[in-house]
Steps between C-alpha positions, in 0.01 A plus 500: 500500500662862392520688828360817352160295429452287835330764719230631241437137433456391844285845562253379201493155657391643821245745343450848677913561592716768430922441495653679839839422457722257307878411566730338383679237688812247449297218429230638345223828556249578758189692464240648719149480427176700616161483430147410649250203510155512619550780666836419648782680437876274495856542386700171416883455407616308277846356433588293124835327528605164420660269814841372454471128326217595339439347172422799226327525234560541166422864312171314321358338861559835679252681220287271536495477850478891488144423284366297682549737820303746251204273454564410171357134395714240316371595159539881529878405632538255226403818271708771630778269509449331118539169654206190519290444816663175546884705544360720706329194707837365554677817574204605774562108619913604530444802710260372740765211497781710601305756723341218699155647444168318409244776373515816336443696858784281646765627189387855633514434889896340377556850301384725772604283826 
């Protein structure tokens, strides 16, 4: 995930949030969040890095990854990337692999510990 990108995208995932602050760290970037829910206001930080021994993944499964943090289904990904369904299948199968994650909502709990 490009730094510059990961606290808008995390904002739009949480609806109603604005960006406080973002910094950049060592191992990765941090970002605060604010916004409201029913009537409730909250702030949340967030920190993207990748652990030491972590396996990473390649320029395609990041993008993809990245798309499917967006919402996107398999087809529209399959699209915008000008690959088939079934690639993108595999390459969806190969992050959730290496992340350790199980769902869609677990990829972005993994991005956005």
């Amino acid at each position: 995930m490009r730094i510059p990108d990961a606290a808008p995208l995390i904002a739009r995932l949480l609806g109603n949030c604005k960006t406080l602050a973002v910094e950049d760290r060592a191992n990765g970037v941090a970002f605060r969040l604010q916004g409201t829910a029913d009537s409730t206001s909250f702030a949340i930080t967030c920190v993207l890095h990748s652990p030491a021994g972590e396996t990473l993944l390649t320029s395609a499964e990041q993008k993809v990854a990245e798309l499917l943090c967006e919402g996107r289904t398999l087809g529209q990904i399959a699209h915008l990337r000008g690959v088939s369904t079934n690639t993108v299948k595999s390459q969806v199968r190969q992050v959730f692999r290496k992340l350790n994650v199980e769902s869609r909502v677990a990829l972005v709990r993994r991005l956005c510990p």
